[in-house]
Legacy VTK file of the C-alpha trace (Angstrom):
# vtk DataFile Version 3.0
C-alpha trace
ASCII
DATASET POLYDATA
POINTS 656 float
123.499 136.597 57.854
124.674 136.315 61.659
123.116 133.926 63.866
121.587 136.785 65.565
119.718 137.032 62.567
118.479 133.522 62.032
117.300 133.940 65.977
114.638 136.760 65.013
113.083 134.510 63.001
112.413 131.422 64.626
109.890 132.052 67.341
106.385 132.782 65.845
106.660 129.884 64.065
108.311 127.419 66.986
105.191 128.611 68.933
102.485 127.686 66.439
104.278 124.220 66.447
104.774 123.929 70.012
101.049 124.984 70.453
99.633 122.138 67.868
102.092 119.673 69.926
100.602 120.659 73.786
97.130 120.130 72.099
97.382 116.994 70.639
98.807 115.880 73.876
95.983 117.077 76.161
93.425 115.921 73.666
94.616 112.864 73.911
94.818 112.446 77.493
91.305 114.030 78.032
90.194 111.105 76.217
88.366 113.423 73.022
87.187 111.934 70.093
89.842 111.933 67.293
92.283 112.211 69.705
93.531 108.593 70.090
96.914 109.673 68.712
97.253 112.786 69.955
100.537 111.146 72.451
102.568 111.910 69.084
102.244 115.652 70.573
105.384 114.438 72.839
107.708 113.158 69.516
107.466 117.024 67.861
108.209 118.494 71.191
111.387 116.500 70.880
112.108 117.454 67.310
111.469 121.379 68.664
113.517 120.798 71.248
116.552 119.462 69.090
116.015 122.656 67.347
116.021 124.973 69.015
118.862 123.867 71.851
121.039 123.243 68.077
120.319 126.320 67.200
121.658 128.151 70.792
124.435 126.389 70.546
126.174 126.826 66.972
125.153 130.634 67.611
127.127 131.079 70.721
129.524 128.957 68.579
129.464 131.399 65.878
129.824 134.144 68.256
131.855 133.614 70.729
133.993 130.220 69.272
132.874 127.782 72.210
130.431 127.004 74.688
129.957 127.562 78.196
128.421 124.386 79.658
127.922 125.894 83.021
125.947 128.657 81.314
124.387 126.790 78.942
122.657 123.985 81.935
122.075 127.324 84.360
119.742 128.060 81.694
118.541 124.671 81.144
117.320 124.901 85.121
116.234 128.468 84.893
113.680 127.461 82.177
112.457 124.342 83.344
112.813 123.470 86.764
111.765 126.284 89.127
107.518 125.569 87.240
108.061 121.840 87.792
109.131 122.001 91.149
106.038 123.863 91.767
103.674 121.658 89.921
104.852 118.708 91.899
104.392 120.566 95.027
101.187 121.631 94.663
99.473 118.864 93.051
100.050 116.452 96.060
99.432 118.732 98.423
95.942 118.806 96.380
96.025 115.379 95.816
96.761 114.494 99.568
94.244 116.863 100.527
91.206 115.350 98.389
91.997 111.606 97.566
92.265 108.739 99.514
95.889 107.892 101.671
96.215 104.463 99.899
95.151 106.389 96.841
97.317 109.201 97.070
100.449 107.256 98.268
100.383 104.675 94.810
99.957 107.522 92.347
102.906 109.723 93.618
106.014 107.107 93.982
107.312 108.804 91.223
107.358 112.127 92.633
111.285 112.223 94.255
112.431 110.447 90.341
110.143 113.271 88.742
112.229 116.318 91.532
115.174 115.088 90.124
114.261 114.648 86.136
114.703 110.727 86.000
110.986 110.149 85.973
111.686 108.034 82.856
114.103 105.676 84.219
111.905 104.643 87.268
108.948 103.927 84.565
111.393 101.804 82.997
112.850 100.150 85.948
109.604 100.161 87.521
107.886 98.575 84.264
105.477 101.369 83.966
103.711 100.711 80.686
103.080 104.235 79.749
99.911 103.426 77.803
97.975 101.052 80.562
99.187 103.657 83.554
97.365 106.484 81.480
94.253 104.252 83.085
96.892 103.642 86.807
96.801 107.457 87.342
100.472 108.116 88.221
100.316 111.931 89.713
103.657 112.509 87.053
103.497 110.019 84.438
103.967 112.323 81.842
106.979 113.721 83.332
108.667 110.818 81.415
109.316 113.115 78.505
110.903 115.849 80.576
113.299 113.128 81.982
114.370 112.225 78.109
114.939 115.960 77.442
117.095 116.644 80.461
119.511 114.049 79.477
119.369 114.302 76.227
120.739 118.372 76.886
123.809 116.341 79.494
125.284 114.984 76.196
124.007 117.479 73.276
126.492 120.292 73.914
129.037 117.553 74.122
128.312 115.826 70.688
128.479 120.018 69.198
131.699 120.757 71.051
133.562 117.873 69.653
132.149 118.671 65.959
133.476 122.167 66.388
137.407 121.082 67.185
137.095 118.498 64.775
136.168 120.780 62.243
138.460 123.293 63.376
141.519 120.435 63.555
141.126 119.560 59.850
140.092 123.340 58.935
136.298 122.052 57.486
132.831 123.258 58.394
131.208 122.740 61.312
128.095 122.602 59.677
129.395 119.582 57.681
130.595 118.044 60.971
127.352 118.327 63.020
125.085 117.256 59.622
127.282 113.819 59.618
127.348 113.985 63.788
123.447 114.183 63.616
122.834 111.504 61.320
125.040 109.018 62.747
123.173 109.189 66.087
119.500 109.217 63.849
121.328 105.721 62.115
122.078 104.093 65.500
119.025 105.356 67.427
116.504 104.990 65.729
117.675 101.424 65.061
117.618 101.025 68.583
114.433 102.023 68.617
113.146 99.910 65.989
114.631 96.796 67.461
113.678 97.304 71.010
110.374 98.407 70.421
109.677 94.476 69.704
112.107 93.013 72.391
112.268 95.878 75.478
108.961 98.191 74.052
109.542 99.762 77.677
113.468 100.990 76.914
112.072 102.344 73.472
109.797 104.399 74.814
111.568 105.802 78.366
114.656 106.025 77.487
116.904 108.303 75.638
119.218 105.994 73.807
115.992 104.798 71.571
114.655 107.878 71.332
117.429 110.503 70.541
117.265 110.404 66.984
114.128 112.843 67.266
116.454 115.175 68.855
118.799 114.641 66.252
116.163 114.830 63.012
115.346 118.711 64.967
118.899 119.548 64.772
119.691 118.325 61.849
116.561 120.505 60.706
118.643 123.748 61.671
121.232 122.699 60.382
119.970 122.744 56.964
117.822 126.084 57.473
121.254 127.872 58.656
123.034 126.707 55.214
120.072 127.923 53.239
119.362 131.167 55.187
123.911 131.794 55.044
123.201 130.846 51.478
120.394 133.156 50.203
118.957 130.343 49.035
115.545 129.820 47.948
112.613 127.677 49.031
109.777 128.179 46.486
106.267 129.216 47.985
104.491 126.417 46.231
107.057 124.104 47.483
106.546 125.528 51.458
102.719 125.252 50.802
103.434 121.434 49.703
105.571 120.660 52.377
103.407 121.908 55.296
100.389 120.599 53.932
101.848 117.027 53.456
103.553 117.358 56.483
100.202 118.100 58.477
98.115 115.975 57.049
101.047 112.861 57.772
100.590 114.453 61.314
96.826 114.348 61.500
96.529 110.587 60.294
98.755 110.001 62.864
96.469 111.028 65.366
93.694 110.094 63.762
94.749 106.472 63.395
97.438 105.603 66.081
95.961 104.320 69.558
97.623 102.766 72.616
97.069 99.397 70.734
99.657 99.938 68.270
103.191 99.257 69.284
105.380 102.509 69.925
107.732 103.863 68.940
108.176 101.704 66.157
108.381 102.944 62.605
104.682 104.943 63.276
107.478 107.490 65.259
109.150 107.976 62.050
105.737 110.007 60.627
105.462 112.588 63.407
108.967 113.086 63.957
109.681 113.754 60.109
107.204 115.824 59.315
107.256 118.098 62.138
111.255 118.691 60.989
109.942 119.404 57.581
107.887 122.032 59.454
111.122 123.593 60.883
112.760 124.136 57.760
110.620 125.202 55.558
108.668 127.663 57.474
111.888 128.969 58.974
114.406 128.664 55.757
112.775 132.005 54.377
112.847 135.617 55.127
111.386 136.836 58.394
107.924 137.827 59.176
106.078 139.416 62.058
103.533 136.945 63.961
99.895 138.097 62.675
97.566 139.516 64.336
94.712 137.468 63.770
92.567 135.728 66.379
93.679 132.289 65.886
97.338 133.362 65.143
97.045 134.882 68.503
95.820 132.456 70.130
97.832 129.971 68.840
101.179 132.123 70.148
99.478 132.191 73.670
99.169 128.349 73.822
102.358 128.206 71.988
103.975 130.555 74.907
102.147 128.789 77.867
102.786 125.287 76.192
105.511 124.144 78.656
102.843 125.304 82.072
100.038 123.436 80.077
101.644 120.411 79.908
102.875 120.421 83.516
99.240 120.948 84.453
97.450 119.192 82.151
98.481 115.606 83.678
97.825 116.384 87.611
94.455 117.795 87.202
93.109 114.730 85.212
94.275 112.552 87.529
93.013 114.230 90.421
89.635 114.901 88.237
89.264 110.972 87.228
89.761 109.931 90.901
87.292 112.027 91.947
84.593 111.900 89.180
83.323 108.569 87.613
82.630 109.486 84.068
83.304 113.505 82.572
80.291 114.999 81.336
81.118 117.989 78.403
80.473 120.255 81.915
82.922 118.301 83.636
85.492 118.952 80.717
84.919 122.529 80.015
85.463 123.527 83.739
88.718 121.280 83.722
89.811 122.841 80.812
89.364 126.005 82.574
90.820 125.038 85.598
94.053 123.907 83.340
94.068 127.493 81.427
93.796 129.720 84.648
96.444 127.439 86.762
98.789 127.871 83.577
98.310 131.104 82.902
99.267 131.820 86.777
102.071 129.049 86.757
103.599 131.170 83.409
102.723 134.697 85.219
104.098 134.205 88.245
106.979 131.355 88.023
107.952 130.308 84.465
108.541 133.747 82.885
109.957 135.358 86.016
112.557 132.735 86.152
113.516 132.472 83.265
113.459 136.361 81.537
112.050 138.040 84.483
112.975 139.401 87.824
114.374 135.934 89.331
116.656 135.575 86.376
119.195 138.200 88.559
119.464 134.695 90.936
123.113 134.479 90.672
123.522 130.952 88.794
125.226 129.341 91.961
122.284 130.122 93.912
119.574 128.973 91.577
121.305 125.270 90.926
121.935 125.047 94.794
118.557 126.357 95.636
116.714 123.513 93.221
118.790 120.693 94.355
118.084 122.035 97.463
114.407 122.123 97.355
114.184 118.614 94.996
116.032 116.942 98.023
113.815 118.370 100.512
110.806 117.039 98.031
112.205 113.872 98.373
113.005 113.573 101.637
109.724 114.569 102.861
107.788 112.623 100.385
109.854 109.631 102.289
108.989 110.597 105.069
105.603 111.176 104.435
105.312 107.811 102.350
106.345 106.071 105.486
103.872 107.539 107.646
101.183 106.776 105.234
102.025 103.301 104.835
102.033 102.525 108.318
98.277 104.005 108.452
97.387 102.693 105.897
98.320 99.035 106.731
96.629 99.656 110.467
93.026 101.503 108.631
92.929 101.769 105.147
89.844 100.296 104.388
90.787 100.233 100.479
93.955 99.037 101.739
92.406 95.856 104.029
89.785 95.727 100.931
92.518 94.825 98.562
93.916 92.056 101.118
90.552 91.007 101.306
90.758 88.322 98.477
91.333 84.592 98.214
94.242 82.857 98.815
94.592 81.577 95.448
96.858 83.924 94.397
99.584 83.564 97.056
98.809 79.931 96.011
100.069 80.583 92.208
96.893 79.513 91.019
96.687 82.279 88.388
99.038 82.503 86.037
97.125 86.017 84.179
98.908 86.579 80.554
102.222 85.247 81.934
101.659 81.254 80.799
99.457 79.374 78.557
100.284 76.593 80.953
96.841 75.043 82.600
98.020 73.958 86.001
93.974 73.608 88.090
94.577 74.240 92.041
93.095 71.313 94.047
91.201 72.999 96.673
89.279 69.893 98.486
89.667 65.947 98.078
86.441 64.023 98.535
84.848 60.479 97.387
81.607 62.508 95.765
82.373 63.607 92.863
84.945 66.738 91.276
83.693 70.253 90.622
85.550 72.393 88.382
85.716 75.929 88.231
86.778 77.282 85.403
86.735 81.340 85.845
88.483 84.887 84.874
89.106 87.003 88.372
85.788 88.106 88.617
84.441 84.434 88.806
86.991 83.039 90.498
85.937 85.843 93.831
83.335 82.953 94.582
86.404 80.495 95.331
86.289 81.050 99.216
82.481 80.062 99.443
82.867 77.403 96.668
86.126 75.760 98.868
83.749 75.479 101.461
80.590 74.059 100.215
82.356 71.097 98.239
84.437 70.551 101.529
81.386 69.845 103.547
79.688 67.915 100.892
83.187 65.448 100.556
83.937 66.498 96.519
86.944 67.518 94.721
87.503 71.090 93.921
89.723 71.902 91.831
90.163 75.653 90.039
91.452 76.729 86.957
91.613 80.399 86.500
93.476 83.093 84.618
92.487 87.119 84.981
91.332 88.569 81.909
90.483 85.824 80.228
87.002 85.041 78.984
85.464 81.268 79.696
83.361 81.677 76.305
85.172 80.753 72.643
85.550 83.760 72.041
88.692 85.669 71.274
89.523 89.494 72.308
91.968 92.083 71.940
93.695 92.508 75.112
94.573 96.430 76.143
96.936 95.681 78.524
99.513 93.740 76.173
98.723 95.427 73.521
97.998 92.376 71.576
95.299 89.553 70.835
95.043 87.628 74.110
96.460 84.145 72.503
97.741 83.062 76.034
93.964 82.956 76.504
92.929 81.338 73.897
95.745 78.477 74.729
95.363 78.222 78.031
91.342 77.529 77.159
92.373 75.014 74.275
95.156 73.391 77.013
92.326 73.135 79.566
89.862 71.110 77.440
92.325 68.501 76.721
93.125 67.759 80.628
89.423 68.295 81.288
88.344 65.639 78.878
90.327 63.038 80.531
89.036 63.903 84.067
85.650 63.975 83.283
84.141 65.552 86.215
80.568 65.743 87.461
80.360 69.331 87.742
81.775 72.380 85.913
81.081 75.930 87.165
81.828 79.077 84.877
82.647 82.137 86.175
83.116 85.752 84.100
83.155 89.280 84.086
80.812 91.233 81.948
83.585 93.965 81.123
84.436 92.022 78.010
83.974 94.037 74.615
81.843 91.118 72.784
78.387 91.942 71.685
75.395 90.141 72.696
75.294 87.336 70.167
78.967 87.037 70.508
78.619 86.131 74.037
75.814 83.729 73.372
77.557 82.311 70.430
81.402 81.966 72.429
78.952 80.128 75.780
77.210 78.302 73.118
80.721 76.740 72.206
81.739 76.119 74.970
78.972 74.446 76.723
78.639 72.701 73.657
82.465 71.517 74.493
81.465 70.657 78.261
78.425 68.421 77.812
80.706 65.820 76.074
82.593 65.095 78.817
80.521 66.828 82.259
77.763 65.973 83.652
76.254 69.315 84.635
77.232 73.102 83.580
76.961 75.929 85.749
77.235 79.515 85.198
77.627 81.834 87.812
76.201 85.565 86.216
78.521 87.937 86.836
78.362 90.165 89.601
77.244 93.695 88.888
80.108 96.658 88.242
80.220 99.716 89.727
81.270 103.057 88.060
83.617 103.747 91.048
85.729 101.328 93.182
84.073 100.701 96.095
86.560 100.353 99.009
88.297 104.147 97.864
84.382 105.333 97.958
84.238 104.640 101.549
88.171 105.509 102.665
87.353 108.772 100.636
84.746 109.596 102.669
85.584 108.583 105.907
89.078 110.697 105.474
86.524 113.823 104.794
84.618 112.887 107.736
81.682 112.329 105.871
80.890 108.814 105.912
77.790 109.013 107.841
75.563 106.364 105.454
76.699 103.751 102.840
74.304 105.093 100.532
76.936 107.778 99.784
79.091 104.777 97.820
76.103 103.102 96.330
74.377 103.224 92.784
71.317 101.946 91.431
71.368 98.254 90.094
69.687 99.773 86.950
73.365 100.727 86.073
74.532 97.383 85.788
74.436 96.010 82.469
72.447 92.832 81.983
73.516 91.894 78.425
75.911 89.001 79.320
73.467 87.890 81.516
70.687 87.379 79.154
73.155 86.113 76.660
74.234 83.210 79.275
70.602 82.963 79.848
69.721 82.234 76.225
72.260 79.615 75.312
71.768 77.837 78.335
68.410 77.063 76.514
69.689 75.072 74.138
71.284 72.273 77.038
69.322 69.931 79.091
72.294 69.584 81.458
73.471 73.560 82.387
71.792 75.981 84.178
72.605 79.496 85.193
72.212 80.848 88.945
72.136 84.348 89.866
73.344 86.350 93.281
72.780 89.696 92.149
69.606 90.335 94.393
71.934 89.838 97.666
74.814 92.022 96.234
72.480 94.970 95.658
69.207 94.575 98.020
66.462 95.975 96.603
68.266 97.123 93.541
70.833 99.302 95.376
74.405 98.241 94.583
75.928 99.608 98.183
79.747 99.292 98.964
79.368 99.452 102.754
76.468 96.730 104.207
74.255 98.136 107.476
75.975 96.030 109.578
79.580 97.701 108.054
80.907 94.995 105.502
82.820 95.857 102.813
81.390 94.684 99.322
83.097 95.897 96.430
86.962 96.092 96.964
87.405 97.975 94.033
84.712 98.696 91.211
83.754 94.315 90.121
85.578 92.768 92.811
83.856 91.383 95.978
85.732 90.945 98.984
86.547 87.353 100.563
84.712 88.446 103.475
81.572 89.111 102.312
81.193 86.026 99.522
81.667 84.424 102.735
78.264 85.786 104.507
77.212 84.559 101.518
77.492 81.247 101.631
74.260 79.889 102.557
72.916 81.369 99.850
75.299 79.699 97.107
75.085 76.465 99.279
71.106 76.400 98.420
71.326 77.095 94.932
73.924 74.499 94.256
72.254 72.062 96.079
70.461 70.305 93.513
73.359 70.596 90.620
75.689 68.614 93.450
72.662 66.162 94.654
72.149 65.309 91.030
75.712 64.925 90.213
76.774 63.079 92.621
74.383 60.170 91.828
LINES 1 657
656 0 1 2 3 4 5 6 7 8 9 10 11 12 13 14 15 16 17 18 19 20 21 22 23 24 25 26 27 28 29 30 31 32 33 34 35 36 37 38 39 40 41 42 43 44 45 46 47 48 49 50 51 52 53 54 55 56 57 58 59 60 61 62 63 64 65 66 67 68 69 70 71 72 73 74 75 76 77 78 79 80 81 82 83 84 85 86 87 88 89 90 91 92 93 94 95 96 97 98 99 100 101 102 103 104 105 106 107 108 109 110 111 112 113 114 115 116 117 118 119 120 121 122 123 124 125 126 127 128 129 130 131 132 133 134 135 136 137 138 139 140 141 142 143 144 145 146 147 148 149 150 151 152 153 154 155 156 157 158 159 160 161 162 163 164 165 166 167 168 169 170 171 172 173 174 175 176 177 178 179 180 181 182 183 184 185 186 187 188 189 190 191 192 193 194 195 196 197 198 199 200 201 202 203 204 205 206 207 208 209 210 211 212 213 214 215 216 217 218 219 220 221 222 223 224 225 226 227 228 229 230 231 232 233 234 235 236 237 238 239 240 241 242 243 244 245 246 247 248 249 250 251 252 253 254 255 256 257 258 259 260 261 262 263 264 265 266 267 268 269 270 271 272 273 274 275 276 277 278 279 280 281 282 283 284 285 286 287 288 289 290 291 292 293 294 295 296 297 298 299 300 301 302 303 304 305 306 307 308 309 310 311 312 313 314 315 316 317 318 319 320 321 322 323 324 325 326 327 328 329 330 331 332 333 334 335 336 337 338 339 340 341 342 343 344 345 346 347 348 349 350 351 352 353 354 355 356 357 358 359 360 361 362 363 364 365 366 367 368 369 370 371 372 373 374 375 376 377 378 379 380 381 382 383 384 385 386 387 388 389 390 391 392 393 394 395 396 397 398 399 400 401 402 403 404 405 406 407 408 409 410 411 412 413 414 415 416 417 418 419 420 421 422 423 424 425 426 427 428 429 430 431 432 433 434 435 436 437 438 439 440 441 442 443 444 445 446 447 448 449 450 451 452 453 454 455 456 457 458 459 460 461 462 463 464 465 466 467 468 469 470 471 472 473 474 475 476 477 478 479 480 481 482 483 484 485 486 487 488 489 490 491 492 493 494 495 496 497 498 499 500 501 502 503 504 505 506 507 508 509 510 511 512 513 514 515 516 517 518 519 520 521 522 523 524 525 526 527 528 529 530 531 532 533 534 535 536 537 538 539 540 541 542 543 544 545 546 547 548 549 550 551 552 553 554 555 556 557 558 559 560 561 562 563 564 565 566 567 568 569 570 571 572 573 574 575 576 577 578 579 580 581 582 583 584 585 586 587 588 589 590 591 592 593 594 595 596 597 598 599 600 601 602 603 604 605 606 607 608 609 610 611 612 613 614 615 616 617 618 619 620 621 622 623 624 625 626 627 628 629 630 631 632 633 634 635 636 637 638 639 640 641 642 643 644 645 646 647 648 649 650 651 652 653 654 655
């Protein structure tokens, strides 16, 4: 059977696959229940894509002994490049049009890699964890895969060429060659990947050299279903059935069970990659038959058709969506998914097809490549220039942007360390003769530093600050999203700080925390419980500062949101209700501070949100919340008094 042959058969059921792939992948990025895996979408797009590109080349192989490379990357760009160029285009001029300038200019630095198909490389340079910026919002995050395939089709058609003159040198089979060819680079990469997935997880995951064994289990795939179709040999139907099922249901555990928590790629690659190459060859090592006609079979072939425009789509409007809207209702998602389907289904109608088998593919190949480098320099160029601008307005009136500088200086200072060092190295603040106040504090209670310098300043103590970001003052420990790990540096740095506390023995202790943490109630009473418990043998008094309420939006882009749309007329427009704001670490604070004669709790919540209403933007035009927990330097400054009087008789009492 010719290759010409083997070609008829392949598509109905490269569709289906390529349609399960681009929904597992949008599942999983609209955030859906039973989803949490659904990223493995991206390792059988690789697999299909080592298929099928194998499978172009041996046939022009086969039929014409060699392969043009010109030709073969003219239709690389004809296919792919023309509907990315044209995603990127048009979803910042959306996003520049709707979100804030600060916003908009740190969620598109990746746009000139992304013109230019290296979107990968700058995430890895960059150290773009791909998992935690799913939560960053880069405008073309997932643009990292289309990077991988790019270069992985520079070197394919090498790696075949070289196969074909060694097999024609030594008169053997190509087939032979390119089986032995593919699993050599499966043997080397995907111990690559296995090994740098626990020393450089970044490199494993961006790059090619870690991940081109997927490519290579697809093409090995064809391989073998080229042999057995030459061969008239036989794949029993029972066996097929077997195969398929198995392989599916190894694909639905997958992403069923994998999450961003678990390191990847890892061996948990191995799963999805395998069994979507079983797929391959069994449902396309037998005899041809026409796509059905049923609903779902037709459906599935439209998705599987409009797969690549989904995916381009898919990413932008989320983004976009999520910077606009707070939480998604079902509403919210339904007219997204909408959105996603018409804006494909135009993208494929009107660019994709057209370009690649319609009336653009006449473009003379010369003109196309020039014309995209062209237009991916001129992307880049302006997005320079545009960049510039924006930063330079940005630094002058941004309020997000003077928001975010709005913050103690204790981290110029190097006072927090975050997950970077167990070491506990306190900041001394203020020297006095009165006695030594300790704050012990995550981000969110170390945001009263500035008020806290201050007060113990004018009353002649000590203050000195230990703090580290994301890390709970309670014994209590957590699994931490962002390293994908248990937070041990925490739980060190906590044990580290007790010891050098104990010898200082200071009169006052202040504990600071967010309420974001995912403990239940008794958790948080029992993890205060041990630590006060810890305190009261060496400090005189324990103070906890609640935390301050969280809004479902940051603040500071609220108001620079508005005020770009010319709308800002009222700070209620970036307020919400202080009925939002969860109170359950509060009372949990409140009820183990029962159990101590020397702690206390004091509360500021009534002069963040007057009269209930959490606003962003004070009468009088001061910021509040610099992003959605934070409050800015400036106004825990105005609040001063306030913190003065209610820690007047916790210093008068320890100071005597």
């Amino acid at each position: 059977m010719s290759s010409i042959d083997i070609k008829k058969e392949l598509i109905p059921n490269i569709q289906y696959l390529r349609a399960l792939a681009v929904v597992l992948v949008i599942g999983s990025h609209f955030e859906l229940s039973g989803f949490s895996g659904g990223f493995v979408g991206v390792d059988i797009f690789f697999v299909i894509s080592g298929f099928l590109i194998t499978k172009h080349l041996v046939g022009e192989l086969r039929e014409k002994n060699s392969i043009s490379l010109s030709l073969f990357y003219t239709r690389r760009v004809r296919r792919l490049v023309p509907a990315l160029l044209m995603v990127l285009v048009s979803s910042s001029i959306v996003g520049y049009l709707l979100l804030t300038n600060y916003q908009f200019l740190n969620q598109t630095r990746s746009l000139p890699a992304s013109s230019f198909w290296l979107s990968n490389i700058y995430f890895y340079i960059f150290e773009h964890d791909y998992f935690n910026d799913l939560d960053n919002y880069d405008f073309y995050l997932h643009t990292w895969s289309l990077g991988v395939e790019e270069q992985f089709y520079l070197f394919w058609p090498i790696l075949i060429i070289v196969c074909y003159k060694l097999a024609i040198k030594d008169f053997g089979d190509i087939s032979s060659k390119l089986l032995v060819a593919f699993l050599l680079v499966t043997f080397i990469s995907l111990s690559l990947s296995l090994y740098s997935t626990e020393s450089d997880n970044l490199f494993a995951f961006y790059m090619l050299p870690a991940r081109a064994w997927q490519f290579a289990f697809g093409g090995a795939s064809y391989i073998i279903v080229e042999r057995i179709i030459l061969t008239q040999a036989k794949i029993g139907t029972m066996s097929k059935v077997i195969i398929v099922s198995l392989s599916m249901v190894t694909i639905a555990y997958s992403v069923l069970y994998f999450d961003s928590k678990d390191s990847y790629p890892s061996w948990r690659a191995i799963l999805p990659t395998l069994s979507a190459s079983l797929i391959l060859l069994v449902s396309n090592a037998t005899s041809a038959k026409p796509a059905s006609q049923k609903p779902l079979s037709k459906l599935l072939l439209w998705v599987g058709n409009h797969s690549y425009s989904l995916y381009l789509w898919h990413w932008p409007i989320i983004v976009i969506a999520k910077s606009l809207i707070s939480d998604f209702t079902w509403l919210d998602y339904s007219l997204l998914l909408l959105l996603l389907l018409f804006l494909s289904s135009l993208s494929y109608k009107f660019i994709e097809f057209p370009f690649w088998k319609g009336k653009y593919r006449k473009i003379s190949s010369r003109n196309l490549v020039l014309s995209v480098l062209l237009l991916s320099a001129m992307i880049s160029i302006s997005y320079y220039h545009l960049s510039h601008k924006l930063g330079s307005y940005i630094s002058e009136h941004s309020i997000q942007a003077m928001s975010y500088r709005d913050v103690s200086g204790i981290y110029e200072m190097g006072c927090d360390s975050w997950y970077h060092s167990s070491d506990a190295n306190g900041c001394l603040l203020t020297s006095g003769s009165k006695g030594t106040a300790i704050l012990l504090s995550d981000s969110v209670g170390a945001q009263w530093e500035p008020a806290l310098t201050q007060i113990f300043a004018e009353n002649d103590w000590t203050f000195i600050l230990f703090t580290k970001s994301a890390c709970p003052i309670v014994f209590q420990d957590y699994y931490y999203e962002r390293i994908k790990s248990n937070y041990e540096v925490c739980s060190i740095w906590k044990d580290n700080l007790i010891g050098i506390l104990s010898e200082m023995k200071p009169e006052l202790v202040i504990l600071g925390n967010s309420n974001s943490y995912p403990f239940t109630q008794s958790e948080w009473t029992e993890g205060t419980m041990k630590m006060l418990t810890t305190l009261e043998s060496f400090a005189k008094q324990s103070l906890i500062i609640e935390s301050s309420p969280a809004l479902s939006f940051s603040g500071a882009e609220c108001i620079d949101r508005y005020s770009k749309q010319l709308v800002m007329k009222t700070p209620d427009l970036c307020s919400e209700p202080l009925s939002e704001y969860k109170g359950m670490v509060a009372e949990a604070q409140r009820n183990a501070v029962k159990n101590y004669n020397r702690a206390g709790t004091i509360s500021l919540n009534a002069y963040v949100c007057p009269n209930r209403i959490c606003k962003s933007l004070t009468e009088n035009g001061s910021v509040v919340f610099r992003d959605n927990q934070h409050l800015t330097k400036s106004f825990v400054l105005k609040l001063k008094p306030v913190l003065e009087n209610k820690l007047e008789r916790y210093i008068h009492v320890s100071s005597n």
